[in-house]
Steps between C-alpha positions, in 0.01 A plus 500: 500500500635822358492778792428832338730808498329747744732785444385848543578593082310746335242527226793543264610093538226475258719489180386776243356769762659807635310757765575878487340731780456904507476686828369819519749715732185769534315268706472148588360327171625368192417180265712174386530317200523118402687501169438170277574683155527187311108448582379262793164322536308647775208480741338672778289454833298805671393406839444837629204672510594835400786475219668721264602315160585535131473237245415258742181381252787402259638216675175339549573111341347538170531863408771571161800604643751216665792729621591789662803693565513683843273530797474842656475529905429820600421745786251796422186351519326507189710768406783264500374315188653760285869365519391193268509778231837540578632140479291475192755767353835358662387139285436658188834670537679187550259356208302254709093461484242263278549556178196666310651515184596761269834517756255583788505340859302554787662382834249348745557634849264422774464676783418519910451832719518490857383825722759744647363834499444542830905530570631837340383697265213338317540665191827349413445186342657246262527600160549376165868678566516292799464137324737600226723555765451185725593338144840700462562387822394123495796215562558152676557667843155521684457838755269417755343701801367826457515563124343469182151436538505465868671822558196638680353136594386460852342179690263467836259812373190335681511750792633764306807605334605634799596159652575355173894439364680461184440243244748431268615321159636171527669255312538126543560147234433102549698234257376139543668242204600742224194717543516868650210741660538865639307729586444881569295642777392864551311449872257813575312273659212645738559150719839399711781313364640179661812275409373178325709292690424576873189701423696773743391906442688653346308825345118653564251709705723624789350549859360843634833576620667378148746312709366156437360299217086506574443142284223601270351164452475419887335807609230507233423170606502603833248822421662777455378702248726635240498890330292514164722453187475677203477207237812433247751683755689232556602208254769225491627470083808269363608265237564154551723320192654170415732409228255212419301475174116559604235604266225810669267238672803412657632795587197610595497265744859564623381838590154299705789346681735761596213670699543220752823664583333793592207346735816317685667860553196734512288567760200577404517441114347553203199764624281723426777772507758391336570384129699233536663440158744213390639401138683207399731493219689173330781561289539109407910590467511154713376142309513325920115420623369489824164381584217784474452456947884528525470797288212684671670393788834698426309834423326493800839448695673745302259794544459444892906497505476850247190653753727396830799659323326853417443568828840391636654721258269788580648863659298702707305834408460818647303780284352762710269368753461159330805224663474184347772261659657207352550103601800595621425779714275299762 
């Protein structure tokens, strides 16, 4: 029995895929890009109640086109959605897209918005400048913390932001017999984040004092009544990938997987207020198989490894009255 390679890694193990972010040095927000410029298949899985998307409908198993060429996370709300004009640009620079004929392409780029505006100055927001430069500035070498698309993210906002602390962008890969899967996390979760080993705190709601972790989960079953959320101002968005050949259905699936990683990390998940957003990309650069469980499997471990690692690598915040502390700081 083959034992398989746990190692932290990154989303860049999968062969064929390189991640650029842009911060914005204004104020805390800022998107990321997934770079497969050779085309990948792709799928996607909205749990969330409240999302922010573009060309999601495309990657429905059935619909025309099979590939795509980036995936866009990024801060700004809806905003946000803007920087996929930018990547758009930086491909047909390099010459990459679907072919239309006539020497025409079109690149595909999907995209996921979580909500940040509440940190800073709301009206600075993710452009189309933005993406072209998270493209520029795209490699091998993974950032993680407090940039990119989680510049501005923020976890625990049940009882206010307040009490809440910084989410983050994480990073994290499985291999098991020839066959890779990473993934890439942006946490802005409105629920607490746990390791998914030893289930232990390690970001969320804060106690009155904000010297404590307050365990969302345990005192809503307990009765305590949380503050009213504005729907959609939260959201958890990534990209899980394998080097594997899968057609839509099956990445489609991949993505139905990876979500599992999130329920093991998140706490509460998938609500009313949040958007909860994950895509799944296969580049098929490897000709190894696994077995479709082993697969799903992998995703889900290697998104709760990249949620757990977002929040490790977060820094704290201080912008006017607003503190938002990191892992590390309690």
């Amino acid at each position: 029995m083959q034992t398989p390679d746990l190692h932290a890694g990154s989303l860049t193990e999968v062969a064929g895929l390189s991640v650029g972010h842009f911060t914005d040095t204004r104020r805390p927000t800022g998107c990321s890009v997934v770079l497969c410029p050779e085309g990948a298949v792709a799928g996607v899985d909205v749990r969330g109640a409240a999302p922010g998307t573009r060309e999601t409908d495309l990657l429905t198993p059935g619909n025309l086109v099979e590939r795509v060429h980036a995936i866009v996370l990024t801060g700004g709300s809806a905003w946000g959605l803007d920087a996929a004009g930018g990547v758009m640009h930086w491909l047909d620079a390099h010459g990459h897209g679907l072919s239309v004929g006539a020497g025409a392409r079109v690149p595909i780029v999907p995209a996921a918005v979580l909500f940040d505006l509440h940190v800073g100055d709301a009206r600075i927001r993710p452009d189309a400048q933005a993406g072209f430069a998270a493209c520029e500035n795209a490699g091998l070498r993974v950032a993680q913390g407090c940039v990119g698309a989680a510049a501005g993210a923020s976890v625990g906002k049940l009882w206010g932001m307040a009490r809440a602390m910084r989410g983050g962008i994480g990073t994290a890969s499985v291999s098991v017999a020839g066959v890779t899967v990473g993934a890439l996390i942006a946490v802005n979760a409105v629920g607490d984040v746990r390791d998914p080993v030893d289930n232990r705190l390690l970001a969320g709601a804060r106690s009155a004092d904000g010297r404590r972790l307050h365990d969302t989960a345990a005192s809503l079953l307990a009765g305590e009544v949380p503050q009213a959320v504005l729907p959609g101002t939260n959201t958890t968005i990534g990209v899980v990938a394998t080097d594997m050949v899968l057609d839509k259905a099956q990445a489609k699936r991949l993505a139905m997987s990876a979500h599992d990683g999130l329920a093991r990390t998140i706490n509460p998940v998938h609500t009313q207020t949040d958007g909860d957003t994950l895509f799944a990309l296969a580049t098929g650069r490897s000709a190894a198989r696994v077995h479709p469980t082993v697969l799903g499997l992998m995703a889900s471990e290697a998104v709760a490894r990249a949620v757990a690692n977002a929040v490790r690598a977060a820094h704290g915040l201080r912008l006017g009255e607003l503190h938002l502390p990191a892992h590390s700081e309690l």
